[in-house]
C-alpha positions in Angstrom: 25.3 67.6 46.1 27.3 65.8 43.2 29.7 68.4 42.2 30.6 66.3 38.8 34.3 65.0 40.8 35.6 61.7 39.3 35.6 58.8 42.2 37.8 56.0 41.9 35.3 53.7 40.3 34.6 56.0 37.4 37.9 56.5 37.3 39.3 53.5 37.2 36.5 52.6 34.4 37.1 55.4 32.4 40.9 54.0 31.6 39.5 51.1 30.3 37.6 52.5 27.5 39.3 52.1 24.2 38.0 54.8 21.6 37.2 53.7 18.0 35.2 55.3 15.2 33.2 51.8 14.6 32.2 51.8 18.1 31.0 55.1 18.5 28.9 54.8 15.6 27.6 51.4 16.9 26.8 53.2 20.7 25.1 56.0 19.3 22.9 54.0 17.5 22.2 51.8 20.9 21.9 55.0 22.6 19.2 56.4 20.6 17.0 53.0 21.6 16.4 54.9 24.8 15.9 58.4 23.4 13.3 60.5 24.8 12.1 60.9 21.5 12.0 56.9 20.0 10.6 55.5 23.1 8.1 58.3 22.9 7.0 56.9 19.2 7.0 53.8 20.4 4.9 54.4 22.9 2.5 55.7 20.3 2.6 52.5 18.1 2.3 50.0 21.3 -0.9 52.5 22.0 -2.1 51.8 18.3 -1.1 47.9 17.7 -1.6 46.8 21.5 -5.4 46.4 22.2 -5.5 44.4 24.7 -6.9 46.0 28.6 -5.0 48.9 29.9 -1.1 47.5 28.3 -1.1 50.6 26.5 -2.1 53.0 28.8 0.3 51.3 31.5 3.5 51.9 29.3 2.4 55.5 28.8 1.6 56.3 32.6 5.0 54.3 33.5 7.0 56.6 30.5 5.4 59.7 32.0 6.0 59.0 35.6 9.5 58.1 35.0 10.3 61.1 32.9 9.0 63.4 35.8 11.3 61.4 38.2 14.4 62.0 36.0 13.5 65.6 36.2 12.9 65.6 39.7 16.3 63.8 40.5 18.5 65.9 38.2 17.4 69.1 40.1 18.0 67.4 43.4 21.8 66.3 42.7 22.3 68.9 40.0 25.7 66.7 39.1 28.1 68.7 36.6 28.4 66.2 33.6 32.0 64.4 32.9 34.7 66.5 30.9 36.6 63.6 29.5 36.4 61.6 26.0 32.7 63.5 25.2 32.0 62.3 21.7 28.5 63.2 22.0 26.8 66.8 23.4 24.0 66.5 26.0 22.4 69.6 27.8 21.7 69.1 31.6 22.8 67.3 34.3 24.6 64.0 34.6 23.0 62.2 38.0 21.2 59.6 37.4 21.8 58.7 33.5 17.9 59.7 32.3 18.7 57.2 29.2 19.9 54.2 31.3 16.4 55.1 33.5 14.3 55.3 30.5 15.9 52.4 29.4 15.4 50.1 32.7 11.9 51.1 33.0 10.6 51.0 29.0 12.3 47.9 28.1 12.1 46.4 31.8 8.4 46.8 31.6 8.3 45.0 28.4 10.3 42.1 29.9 7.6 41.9 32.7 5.0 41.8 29.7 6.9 39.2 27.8 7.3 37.1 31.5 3.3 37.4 31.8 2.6 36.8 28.1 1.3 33.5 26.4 4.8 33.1 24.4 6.6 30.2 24.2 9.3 29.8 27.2 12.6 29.4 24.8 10.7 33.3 23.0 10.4 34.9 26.6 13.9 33.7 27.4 15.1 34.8 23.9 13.4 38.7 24.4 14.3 39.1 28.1 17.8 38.3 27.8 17.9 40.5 24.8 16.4 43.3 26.3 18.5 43.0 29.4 21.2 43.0 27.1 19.7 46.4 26.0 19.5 47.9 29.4 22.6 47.7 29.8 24.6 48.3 26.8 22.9 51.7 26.8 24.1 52.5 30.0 27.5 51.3 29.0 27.2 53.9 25.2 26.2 56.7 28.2 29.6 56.4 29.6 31.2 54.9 26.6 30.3 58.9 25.1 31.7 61.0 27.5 27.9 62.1 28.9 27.7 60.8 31.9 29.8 58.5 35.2 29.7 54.8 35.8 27.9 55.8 38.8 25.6 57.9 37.0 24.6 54.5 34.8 24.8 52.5 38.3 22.3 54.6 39.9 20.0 54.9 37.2 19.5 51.1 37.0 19.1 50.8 40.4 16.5 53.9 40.4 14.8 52.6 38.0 14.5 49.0 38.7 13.0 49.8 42.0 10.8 52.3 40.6 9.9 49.7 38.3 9.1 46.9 40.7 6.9 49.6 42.8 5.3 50.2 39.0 4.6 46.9 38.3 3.3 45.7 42.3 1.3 48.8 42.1 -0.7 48.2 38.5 -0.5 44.1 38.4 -1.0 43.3 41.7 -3.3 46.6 43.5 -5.1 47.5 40.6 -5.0 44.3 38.7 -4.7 46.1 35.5 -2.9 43.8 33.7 
């Protein structure tokens, strides 16, 4: 299992963060976009404004099936979280980074939406590349506050995005739901 050791990728990335009160306040606020607890509400408010089919429904199931796969990874690598520049406390364990998932798979669901959707091409370009942006300044904030490796962040994304493509194949293209 992960025992929490430094490799020399996180390593060599944590020397390059420079500390700063403005940016800590700024990367807990981006941070908190992938809260358990935010993208819970929001899932709530997409399942009261959204009425369209199953849209709802989908981001809900996808939330819920993610969350148990954080859970279920966590207790598989059972990785010690990092000891160095922690600005911010977190209970549990580091591998993979559960905000950089919830992020991938929340906001990269809405990006397959917003690809699907009616909107105008220079809109979809606009809200994808901002929500991109999203993904992955959160992961960045997860390292950024001490909570978690690079390679914590790196596997999330890539966890996610492929549970995400499986997601999406499985409820747009087998059950056409969407």
């Amino acid at each position: 299992m992960l025992k929490g050791k430094l490799n020399k990728l996180d390593n060599s990335f944590y020397k390059k963060i420079k500390i700063t009160n403005l940016k800590t306040s700024i990367f807990k606020c981006i941070t908190f976009l992938a809260s358990a607890k935010l993208i819970a509400f929001l899932c709530l408010i997409l399942l009261i404004w959204i009425k369209e089919k199953n849209i709802p429904i989908l981001i809900i199931v996808n939330m819920l099936l993610m969350w148990l796969l954080i859970g279920i990874l966590k207790r598989i690598f059972k990785r010690e979280r990092p000891n160095i520049n922690r600005l911010v406390s977190e209970k549990g364990y580091s591998y993979p980074s559960g905000h950089t998932l919830t992020a991938t798979s929340f906001y990269g669901f809405i990006i397959f939406l917003i690809t699907i959707s009616p909107f105008l091409v220079s809109i979809k370009i606009s809200l994808i590349c901002l929500l991109s942006l999203l993904i992955f300044l959160v992961g960045y904030t997860r390292v950024y506050l001490g909570v978690h490796y690079l390679s914590d962040v790196i596997g999330a994304i890539l966890i996610g995005t492929s549970y995400l493509l499986l997601y999406i194949f499985f409820t747009y293209f087998i059950l056409n739901l969407i």
